[in-house]
C-alpha positions in Angstrom: -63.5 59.3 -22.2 -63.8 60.3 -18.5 -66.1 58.8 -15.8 -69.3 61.1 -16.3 -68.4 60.6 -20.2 -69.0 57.1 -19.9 -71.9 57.2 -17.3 -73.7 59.9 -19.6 -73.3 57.1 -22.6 -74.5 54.4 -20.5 -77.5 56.7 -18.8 -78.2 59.0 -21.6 -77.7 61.9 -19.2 -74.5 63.1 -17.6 -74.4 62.4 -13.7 -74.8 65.0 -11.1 -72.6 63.4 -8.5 -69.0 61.2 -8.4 -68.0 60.4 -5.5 -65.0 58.0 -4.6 -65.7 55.2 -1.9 -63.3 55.2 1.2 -62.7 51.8 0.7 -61.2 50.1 -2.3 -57.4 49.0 -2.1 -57.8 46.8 -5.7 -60.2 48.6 -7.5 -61.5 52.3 -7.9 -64.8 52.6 -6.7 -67.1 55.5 -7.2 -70.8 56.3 -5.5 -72.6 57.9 -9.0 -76.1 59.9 -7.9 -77.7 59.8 -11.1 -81.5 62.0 -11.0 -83.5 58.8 -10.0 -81.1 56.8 -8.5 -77.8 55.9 -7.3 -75.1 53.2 -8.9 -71.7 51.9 -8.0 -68.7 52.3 -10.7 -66.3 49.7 -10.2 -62.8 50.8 -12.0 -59.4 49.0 -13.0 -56.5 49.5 -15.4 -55.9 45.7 -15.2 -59.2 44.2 -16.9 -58.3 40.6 -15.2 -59.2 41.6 -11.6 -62.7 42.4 -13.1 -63.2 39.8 -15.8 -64.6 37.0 -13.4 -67.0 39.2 -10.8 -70.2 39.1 -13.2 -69.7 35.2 -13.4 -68.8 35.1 -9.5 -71.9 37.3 -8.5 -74.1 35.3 -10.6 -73.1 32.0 -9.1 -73.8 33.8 -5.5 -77.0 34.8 -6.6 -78.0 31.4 -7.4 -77.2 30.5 -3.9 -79.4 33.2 -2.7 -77.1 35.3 -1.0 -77.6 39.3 -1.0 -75.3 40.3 -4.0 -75.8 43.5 -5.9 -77.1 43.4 -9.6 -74.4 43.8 -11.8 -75.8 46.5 -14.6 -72.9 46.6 -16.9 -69.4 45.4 -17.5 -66.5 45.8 -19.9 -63.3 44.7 -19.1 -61.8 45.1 -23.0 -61.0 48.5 -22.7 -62.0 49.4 -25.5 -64.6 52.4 -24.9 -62.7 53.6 -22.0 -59.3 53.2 -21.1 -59.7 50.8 -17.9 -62.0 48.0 -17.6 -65.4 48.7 -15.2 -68.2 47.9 -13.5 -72.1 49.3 -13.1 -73.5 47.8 -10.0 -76.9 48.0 -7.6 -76.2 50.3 -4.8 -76.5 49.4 -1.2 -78.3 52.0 0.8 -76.2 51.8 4.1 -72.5 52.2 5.0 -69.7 49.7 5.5 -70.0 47.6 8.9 -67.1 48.9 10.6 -69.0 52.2 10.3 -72.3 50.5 11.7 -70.7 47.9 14.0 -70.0 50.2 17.2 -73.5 51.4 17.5 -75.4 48.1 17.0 -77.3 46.6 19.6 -76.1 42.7 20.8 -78.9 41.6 19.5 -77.8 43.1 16.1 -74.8 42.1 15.6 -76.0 38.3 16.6 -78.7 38.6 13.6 -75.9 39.4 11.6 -73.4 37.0 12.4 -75.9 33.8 11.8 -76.5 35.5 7.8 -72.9 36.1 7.3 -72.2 32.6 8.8 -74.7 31.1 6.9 -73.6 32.6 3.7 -70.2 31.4 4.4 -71.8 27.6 5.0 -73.6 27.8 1.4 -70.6 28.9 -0.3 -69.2 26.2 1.3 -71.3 23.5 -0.2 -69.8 24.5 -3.5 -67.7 22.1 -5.3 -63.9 22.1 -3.5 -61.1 23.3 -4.9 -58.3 21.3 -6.7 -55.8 24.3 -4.9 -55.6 26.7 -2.8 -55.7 30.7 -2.4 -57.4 33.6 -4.0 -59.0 33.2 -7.5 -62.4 33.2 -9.1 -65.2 30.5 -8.2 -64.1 27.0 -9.6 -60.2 28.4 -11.1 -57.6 26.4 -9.7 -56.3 27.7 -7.1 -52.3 29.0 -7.1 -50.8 26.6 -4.0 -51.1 23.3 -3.4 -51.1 23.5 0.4 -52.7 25.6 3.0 -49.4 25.0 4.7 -47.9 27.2 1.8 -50.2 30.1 2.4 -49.7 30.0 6.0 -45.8 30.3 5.7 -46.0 32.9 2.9 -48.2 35.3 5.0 -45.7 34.8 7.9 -42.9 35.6 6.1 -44.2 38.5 4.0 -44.8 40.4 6.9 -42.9 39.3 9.9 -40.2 42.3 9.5 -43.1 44.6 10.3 -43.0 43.4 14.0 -39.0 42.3 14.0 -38.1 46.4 15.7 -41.1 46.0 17.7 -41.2 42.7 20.2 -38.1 40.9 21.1 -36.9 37.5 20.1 -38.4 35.4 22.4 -41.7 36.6 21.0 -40.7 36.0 17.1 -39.5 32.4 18.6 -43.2 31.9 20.2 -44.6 32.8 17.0 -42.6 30.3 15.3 -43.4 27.7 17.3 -47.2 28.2 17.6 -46.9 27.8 13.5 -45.0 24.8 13.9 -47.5 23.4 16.5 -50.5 24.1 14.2 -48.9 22.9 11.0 -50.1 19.4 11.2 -53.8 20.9 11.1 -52.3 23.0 8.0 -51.4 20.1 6.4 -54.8 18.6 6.8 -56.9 21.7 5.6 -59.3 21.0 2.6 -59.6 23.4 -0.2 -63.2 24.9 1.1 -64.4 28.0 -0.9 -65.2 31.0 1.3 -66.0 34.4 1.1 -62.5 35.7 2.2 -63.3 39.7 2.9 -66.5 39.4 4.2 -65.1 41.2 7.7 -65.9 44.5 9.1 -66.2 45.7 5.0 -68.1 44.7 2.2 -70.9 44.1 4.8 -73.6 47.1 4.0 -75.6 47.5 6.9 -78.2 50.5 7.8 -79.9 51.0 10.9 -78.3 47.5 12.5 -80.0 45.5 9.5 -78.0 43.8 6.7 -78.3 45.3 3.6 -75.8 43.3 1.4 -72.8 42.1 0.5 -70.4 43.4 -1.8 -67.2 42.9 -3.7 -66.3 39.2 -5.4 -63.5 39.8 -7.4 -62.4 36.1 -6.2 -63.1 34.3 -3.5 -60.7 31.6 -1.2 -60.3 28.1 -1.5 -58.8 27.4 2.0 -59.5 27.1 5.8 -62.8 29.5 6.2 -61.7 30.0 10.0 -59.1 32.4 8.0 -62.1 34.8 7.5 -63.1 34.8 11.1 -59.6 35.6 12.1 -59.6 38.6 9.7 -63.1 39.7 11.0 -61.5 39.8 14.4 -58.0 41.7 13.5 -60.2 44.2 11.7 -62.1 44.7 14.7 -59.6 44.8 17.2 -57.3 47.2 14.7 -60.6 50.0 13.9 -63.7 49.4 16.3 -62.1 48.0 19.9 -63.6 45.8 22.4 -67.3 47.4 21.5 -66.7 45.2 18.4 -66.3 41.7 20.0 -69.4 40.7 20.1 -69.6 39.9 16.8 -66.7 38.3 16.9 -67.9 36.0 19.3 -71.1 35.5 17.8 -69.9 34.8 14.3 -67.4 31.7 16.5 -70.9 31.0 18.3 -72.4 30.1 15.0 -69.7 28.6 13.2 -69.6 26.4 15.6 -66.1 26.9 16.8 -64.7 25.1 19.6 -62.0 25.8 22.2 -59.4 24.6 19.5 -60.1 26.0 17.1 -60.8 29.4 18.9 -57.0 29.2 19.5 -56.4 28.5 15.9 -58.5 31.9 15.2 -56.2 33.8 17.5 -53.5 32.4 16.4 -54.5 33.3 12.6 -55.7 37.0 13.6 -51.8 37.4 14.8 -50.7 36.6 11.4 -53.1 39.5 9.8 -51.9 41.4 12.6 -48.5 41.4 11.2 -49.8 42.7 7.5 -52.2 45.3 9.6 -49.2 46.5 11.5 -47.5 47.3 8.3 -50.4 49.1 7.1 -50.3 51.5 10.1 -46.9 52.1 9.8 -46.9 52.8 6.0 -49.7 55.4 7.1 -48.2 56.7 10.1 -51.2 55.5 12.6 -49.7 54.8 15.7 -52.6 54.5 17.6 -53.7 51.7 15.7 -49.8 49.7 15.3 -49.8 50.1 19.0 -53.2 48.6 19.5 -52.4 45.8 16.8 -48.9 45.2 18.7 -51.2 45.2 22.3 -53.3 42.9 20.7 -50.1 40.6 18.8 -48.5 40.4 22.1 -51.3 39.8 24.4 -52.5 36.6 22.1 -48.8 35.4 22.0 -48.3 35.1 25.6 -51.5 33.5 26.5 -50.5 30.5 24.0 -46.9 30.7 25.6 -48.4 30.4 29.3 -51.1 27.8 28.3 -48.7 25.6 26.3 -46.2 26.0 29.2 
């Protein structure tokens, strides 16, 4: 059965548009125009990324955050040969489509929802581990310490032909210097890709938020960071303001600011990677600016 075979025995009527989504590195997704109203296919050949989302959207709902309506699911494969997922559509576009045309005042707004989103999922009961799994599974490592390492050394070979030495030693040691907060970290659940995607915004106004496979039991400063490596990596400096402002209403202080930094290097390693794998080199050589720039001010202020 194909896609507009299955919509068309969902709907009763075939669709009269597919589209894929730009965005999507776990799952197929799909923008269906239907003749009264658009939909979101969610699609995977491994049912277990999907089997949890209904469950994990429901229990976001009941927190009051702006989740779609999930309209169907089926992850036994048994209709179709990939497990999927009907969803509310968004009117709007992605934020890092939005973000460089929003007004200060916009992306403020939007940075105290996100933010206080992130607080209510927060509140929810913590985890007995750590790392990326549905709301109230156990989470795969017992540390955040564990995470930390495991990011570092999965992609520090993307940088290794890059900077010299000294600056995989600096590295090394901010890690080391921030490992007894590591140690220290409480399994908080957060919203862990709730950056510059899976924001839907429209005319500078939030219009949701999409895409709960699983969520993060962990440090929620980690999401921050990612925000910021996203921004620096495909928007620039016209970006930071939200940065800031999501900081501003977290609540972050000079510390912990560092600590941010210090985590948006790490992405900046995976994202680095990324744009070599697709040949982008004005965005490795921005991510490597950026890398470089946030090393040395930690080496000059810990001088």
């Amino acid at each position: 059965m194909s896609l507009e075979d299955l919509i068309k025995e969902v709907y009763g009527s075939p669709p009269l548009k597919i589209e894929p989504m730009s965005f999507g590195h776990t799952n197929q997704v799909y923008s269906v125009t239907l003749s009264d109203e658009q939909i979101i296919l969610r699609t995977n050949d491994k049912p277990g990324v999907l089997e949890h989302t209904a469950d994990n959207i429901a229990i976001l709902s009941s927190l009051g955050l702006p989740v779609p309506s999930v309209i169907r699911t089926d992850v036994s494969m048994e209709l179709v040969p990939f497990a999927y997922m009907i969803l509310e559509h968004f009117p709007g576009r992605d934020l890092r489509y939005e973000l460089e045309g929003m007004t200060h005042e916009q992306m403020t707004e939007l940075a105290q929802q996100i933010i206080s989103y992130q607080r209510s999922v927060s509140e929810l009961p913590r985890g007995t581990g750590f790392g990326w799994v549905p709301i109230g599974e156990q989470g795969p490592f017992s540390s955040w310490t564990q995470i930390i390492d495991r990011d570092i050394r999965r992609h520090i070979d993307h940088i290794i032909d890059d900077v010299t030495p000294e600056t995989i030693l600096q590295l090394q040691k901010m890690k080391q210097r921030y490992t007894p907060y590591f140690d220290q970290v409480d399994p908080i659940c957060f919203l862990d890709d709730l950056t510059i995607k899976n924001v839907i915004v429209a005319e500078g106004k939030l219009q949701g938020i999409v895409d709960f496979d699983w969520v993060c039991y962990g440090d929620p400063l980690y999401m921050i960071a990612l925000t910021q490596t996203a921004v620096v990596s495909d928007i620039g400096e016209q970006g930071m303001p939200y940065v800031e402002a999501l900081c501003r209403h977290w609540g972050v202080k000079q510390e912990q600011r560092a600590l941010i930094d210090f985590y948006s290097v790490i992405h900046a390693l995976q994202f680095i990677g990324f744009h070599k794998k697709e040949q982008n080199d004005v965005c490795k050589q921005r991510m490597l600016s950026f890398l470089l720039e946030k090393i040395n001010r930690d080496a000059n202020r810990t001088a």
